[in-house]
VOMARLUM-551392 format. One record per residue: y, x, z of N, C-alpha, C, O in turn; residue in one letter. Coordinates in steps of 0.2 Angstrom, whole numbers, padded with zeros to 4 digits, always signed. Example, Ala and Ser with C-alpha at 12.3 -4.5 7.8 and 13.67 -1.06 7.14 Angstrom:
2
-0028+0066+0039-0022+0062+0039-0016+0066+0039-0017+0071+0042a;-0011+0064+0035-0005+0068+0036+0000+0064+0039+0006+0067+0040s;
This chain:
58
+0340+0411+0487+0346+0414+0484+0352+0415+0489+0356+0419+0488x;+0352+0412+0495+0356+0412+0499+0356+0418+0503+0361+0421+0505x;+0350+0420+0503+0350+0427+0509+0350+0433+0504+0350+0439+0506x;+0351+0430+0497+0350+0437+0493+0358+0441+0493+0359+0447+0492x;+0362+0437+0495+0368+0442+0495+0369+0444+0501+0372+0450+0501x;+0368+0443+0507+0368+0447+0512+0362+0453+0513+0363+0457+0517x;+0359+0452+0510+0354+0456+0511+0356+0462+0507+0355+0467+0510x;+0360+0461+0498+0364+0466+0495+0366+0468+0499+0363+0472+0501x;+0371+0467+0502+0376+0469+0506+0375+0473+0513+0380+0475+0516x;+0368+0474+0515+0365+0475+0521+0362+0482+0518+0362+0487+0521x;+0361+0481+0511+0359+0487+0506+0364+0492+0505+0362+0498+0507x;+0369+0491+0502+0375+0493+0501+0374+0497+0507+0371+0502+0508x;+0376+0493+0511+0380+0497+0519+0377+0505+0523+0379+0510+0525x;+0369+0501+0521+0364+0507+0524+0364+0512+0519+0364+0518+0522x;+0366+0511+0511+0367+0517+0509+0370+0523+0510+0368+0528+0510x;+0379+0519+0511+0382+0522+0510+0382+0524+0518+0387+0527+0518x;+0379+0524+0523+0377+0525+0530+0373+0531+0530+0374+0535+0534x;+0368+0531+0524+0363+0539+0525+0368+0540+0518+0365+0535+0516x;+0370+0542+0515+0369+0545+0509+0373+0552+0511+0378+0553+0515x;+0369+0558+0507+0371+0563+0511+0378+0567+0510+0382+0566+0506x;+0377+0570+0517+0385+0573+0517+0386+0580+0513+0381+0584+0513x;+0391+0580+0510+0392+0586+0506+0393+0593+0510+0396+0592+0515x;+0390+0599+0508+0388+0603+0510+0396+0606+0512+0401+0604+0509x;+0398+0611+0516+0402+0613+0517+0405+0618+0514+0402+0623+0512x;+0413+0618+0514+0415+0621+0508+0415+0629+0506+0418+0632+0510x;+0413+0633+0502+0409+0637+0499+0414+0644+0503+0421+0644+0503x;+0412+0649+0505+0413+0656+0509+0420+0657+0505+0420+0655+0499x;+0425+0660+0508+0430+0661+0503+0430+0669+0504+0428+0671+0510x;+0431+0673+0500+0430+0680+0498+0436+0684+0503+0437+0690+0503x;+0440+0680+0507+0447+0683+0510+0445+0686+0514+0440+0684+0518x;+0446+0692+0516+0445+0695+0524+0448+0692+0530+0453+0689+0529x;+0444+0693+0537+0447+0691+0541+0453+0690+0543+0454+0685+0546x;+0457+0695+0541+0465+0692+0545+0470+0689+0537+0476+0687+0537x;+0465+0689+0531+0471+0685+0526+0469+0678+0526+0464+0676+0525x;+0476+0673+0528+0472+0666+0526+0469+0664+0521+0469+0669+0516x;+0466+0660+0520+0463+0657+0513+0468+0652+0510+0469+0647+0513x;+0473+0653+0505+0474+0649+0501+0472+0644+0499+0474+0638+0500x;+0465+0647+0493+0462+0643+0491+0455+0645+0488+0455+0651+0486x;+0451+0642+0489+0443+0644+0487+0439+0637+0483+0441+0631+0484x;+0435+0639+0479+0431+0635+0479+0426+0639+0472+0427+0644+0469x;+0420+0636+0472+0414+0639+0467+0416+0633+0462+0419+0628+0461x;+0413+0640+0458+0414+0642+0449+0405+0643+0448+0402+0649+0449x;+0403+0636+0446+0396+0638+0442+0394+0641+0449+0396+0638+0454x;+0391+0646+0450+0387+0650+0455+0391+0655+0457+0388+0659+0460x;+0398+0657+0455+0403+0662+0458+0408+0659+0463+0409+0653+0463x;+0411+0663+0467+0416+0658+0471+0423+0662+0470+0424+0668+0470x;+0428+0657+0468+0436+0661+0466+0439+0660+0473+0438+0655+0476x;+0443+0664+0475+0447+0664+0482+0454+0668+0478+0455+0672+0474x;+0458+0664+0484+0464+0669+0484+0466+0667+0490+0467+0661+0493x;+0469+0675+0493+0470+0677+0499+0477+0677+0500+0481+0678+0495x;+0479+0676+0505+0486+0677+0508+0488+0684+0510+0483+0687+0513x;+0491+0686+0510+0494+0694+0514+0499+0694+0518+0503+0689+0518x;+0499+0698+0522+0503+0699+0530+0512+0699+0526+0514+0693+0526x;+0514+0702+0525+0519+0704+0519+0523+0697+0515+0529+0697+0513x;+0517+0693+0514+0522+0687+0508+0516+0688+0503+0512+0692+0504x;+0516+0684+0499+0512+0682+0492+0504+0681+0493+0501+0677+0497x;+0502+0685+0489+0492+0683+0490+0490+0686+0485+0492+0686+0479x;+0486+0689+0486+0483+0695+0485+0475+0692+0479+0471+0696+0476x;
């Protein structure tokens, strides 16, 4: 019983050591020169909204 909680815990650690990294975040629809605001996938579509040279976001 004695080595069973380090042993958990040896467990634990390795998990959270491999468990996988999340994919990176999803292409944003913005052209080259508009910043990205903001992006992210919907279901299997991706929403963006784009910045413009001008002010607001397009």
């Amino acid at each position: 019983m004695n080595c069973l909680v380090p042993a958990a815990a040896l467990f634990a650690a390795m998990a959270a050591i491999t468990a996988p990294v999340q994919a990176k975040p999803p292409a944003s629809l913005c052209r080259a020169p508009e910043p990205v605001l903001f992006t992210c996938r919907v279901g299997t579509k991706t929403v963006s909204i784009c910045g413009r040279e001008e002010g607001g976001a397009s």
